[in-house]
Structure formats: C-alpha cells, structure tokens
C-alpha positions as CSV (number, residue, x, y, z in Angstrom):
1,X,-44.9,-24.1,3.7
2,X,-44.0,-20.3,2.8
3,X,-41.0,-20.6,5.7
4,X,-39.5,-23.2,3.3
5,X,-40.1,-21.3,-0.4
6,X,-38.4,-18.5,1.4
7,X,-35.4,-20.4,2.5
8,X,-34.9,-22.1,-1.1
9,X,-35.6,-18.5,-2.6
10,X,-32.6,-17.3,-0.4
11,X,-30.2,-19.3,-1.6
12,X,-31.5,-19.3,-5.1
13,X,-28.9,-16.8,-6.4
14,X,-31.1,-16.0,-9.5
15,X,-33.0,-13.3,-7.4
16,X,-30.2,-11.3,-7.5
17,X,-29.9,-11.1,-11.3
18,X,-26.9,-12.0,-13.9
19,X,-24.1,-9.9,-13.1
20,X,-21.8,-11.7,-15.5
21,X,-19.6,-12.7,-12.7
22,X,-19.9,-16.2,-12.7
23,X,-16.5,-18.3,-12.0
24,X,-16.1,-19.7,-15.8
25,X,-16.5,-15.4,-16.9
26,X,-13.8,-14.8,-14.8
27,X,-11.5,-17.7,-16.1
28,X,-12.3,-16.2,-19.6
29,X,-11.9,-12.9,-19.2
30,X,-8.3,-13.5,-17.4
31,X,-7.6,-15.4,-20.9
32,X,-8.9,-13.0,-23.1
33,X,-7.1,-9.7,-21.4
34,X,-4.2,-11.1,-20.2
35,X,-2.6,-10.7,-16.8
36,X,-0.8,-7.2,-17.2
37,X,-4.1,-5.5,-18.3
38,X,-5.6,-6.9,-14.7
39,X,-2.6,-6.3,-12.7
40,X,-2.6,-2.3,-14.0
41,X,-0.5,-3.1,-17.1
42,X,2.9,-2.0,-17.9
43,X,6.5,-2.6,-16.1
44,X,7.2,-2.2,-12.4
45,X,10.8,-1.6,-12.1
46,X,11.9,-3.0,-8.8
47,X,12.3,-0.1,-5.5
48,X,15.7,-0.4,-4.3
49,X,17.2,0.6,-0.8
50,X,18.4,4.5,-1.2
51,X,20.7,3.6,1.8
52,X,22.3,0.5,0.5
53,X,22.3,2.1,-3.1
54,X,24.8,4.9,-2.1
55,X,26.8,4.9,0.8
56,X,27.0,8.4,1.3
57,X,23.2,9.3,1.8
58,X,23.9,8.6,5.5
59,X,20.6,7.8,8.1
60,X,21.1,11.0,10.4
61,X,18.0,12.0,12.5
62,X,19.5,15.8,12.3
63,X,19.1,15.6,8.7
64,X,15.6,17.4,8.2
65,X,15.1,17.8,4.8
66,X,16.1,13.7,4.9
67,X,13.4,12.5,7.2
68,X,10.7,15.4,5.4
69,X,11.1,12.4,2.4
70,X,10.0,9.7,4.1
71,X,7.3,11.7,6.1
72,X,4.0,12.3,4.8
73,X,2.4,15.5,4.3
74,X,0.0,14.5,7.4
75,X,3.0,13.4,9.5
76,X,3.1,9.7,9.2
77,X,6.1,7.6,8.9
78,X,5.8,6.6,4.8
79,X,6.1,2.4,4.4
80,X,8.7,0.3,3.3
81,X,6.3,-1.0,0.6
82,X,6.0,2.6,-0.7
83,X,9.7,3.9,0.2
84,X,11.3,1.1,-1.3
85,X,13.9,0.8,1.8
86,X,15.1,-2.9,3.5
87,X,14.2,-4.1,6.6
88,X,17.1,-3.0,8.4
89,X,17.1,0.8,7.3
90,X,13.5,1.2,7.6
91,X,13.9,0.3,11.4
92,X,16.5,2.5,11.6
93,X,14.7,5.5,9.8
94,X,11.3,5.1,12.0
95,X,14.0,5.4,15.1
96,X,15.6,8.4,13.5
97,X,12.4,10.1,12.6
98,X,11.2,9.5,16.4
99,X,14.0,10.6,17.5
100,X,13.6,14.3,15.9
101,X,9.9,14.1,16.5
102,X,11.2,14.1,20.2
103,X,13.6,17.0,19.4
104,X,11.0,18.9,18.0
105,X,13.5,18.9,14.8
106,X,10.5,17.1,12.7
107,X,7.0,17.6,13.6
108,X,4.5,14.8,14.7
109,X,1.3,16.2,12.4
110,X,1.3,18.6,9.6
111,X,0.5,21.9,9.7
112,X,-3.5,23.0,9.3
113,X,-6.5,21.7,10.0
C-alpha cells in the first residue's frame, strides 16, 4: 500500500511547490508584457550580405585583414546567423578562410593558452 501512495505522490506535482509557472500564468503574462519585452525588446534591423551589398568588397582568401572579420578571436569560422552573409558567400568565405588556414596566411587557433 506505501508502493502506491508513492507513485500517486510522484506524479502529484504539489510536492514541488507553486512556482507560478502554470500554463494559464504564462498566457497572462505574454498579454500583460507584450511580445517585444519577451523577445529582448526593441528593433532588429535586418543583417544584410556585405558581399552582395557592395560589389567591390571582393571574397579573396589573400585578403587577411578580410577573413580576420569573420574569424573569431579563438579561430572559428563566425556563422551566417551572426555574420549576416547569404548562403552562397558564406560557402565561399569558409573555402576562402580554409584555403589561407592551409597557407598559413590565417591561423587555425588563436594565439595563448
């Protein structure tokens, strides 16, 4: 007879005490704050392609100071999420950057420890 209390206490999600997260809060609270103030607030303006943007920053892979932008400081390749570039040119950067990590032109981790 204990096995069973134990089972029904288990699933009895008042042991774990109100944490004020029940679905109906949530619904409220997305009402009440709005959907800016949950998302971070404030305007996103929209990352654009620096290669499509301007035709003259050309993808060269013996362009150093080029690839150091789109290389973090711990040596990785920085996302298209992050960098803001398309499809196409961010396939065509990671080649690049390869291409002078195999030249030793661009290193493949930092610096340090």
């Amino acid at each position: 007879m204990a096995i069973t209390n134990l089972k029904n206490d288990s699933r009895d999600k008042g042991d774990r005490g109100d944490r004020g997260f029940g679905k109906d809060d949530r619904s409220d609270r997305m009402e009440k704050d709005g959907d800016d103030k949950r998302r971070g607030g404030g305007f996103h303006r929209k990352k654009v392609c620096r290669f499509c943007a301007d035709p003259d920053f050309v993808l060269d892979y013996k362009d150093i100071k080029m690839m150091q932008s789109f290389i973090t400081e711990h040596g990785k390749i920085v996302p298209r999420r992050i960098s803001g570039n398309c499809a196409l040119h961010q396939r065509q950067l990671t080649t690049s950057v390869k291409r002078a990590r195999n030249l030793a032109l661009v290193g493949y981790v930092s610096m340090g420890a």
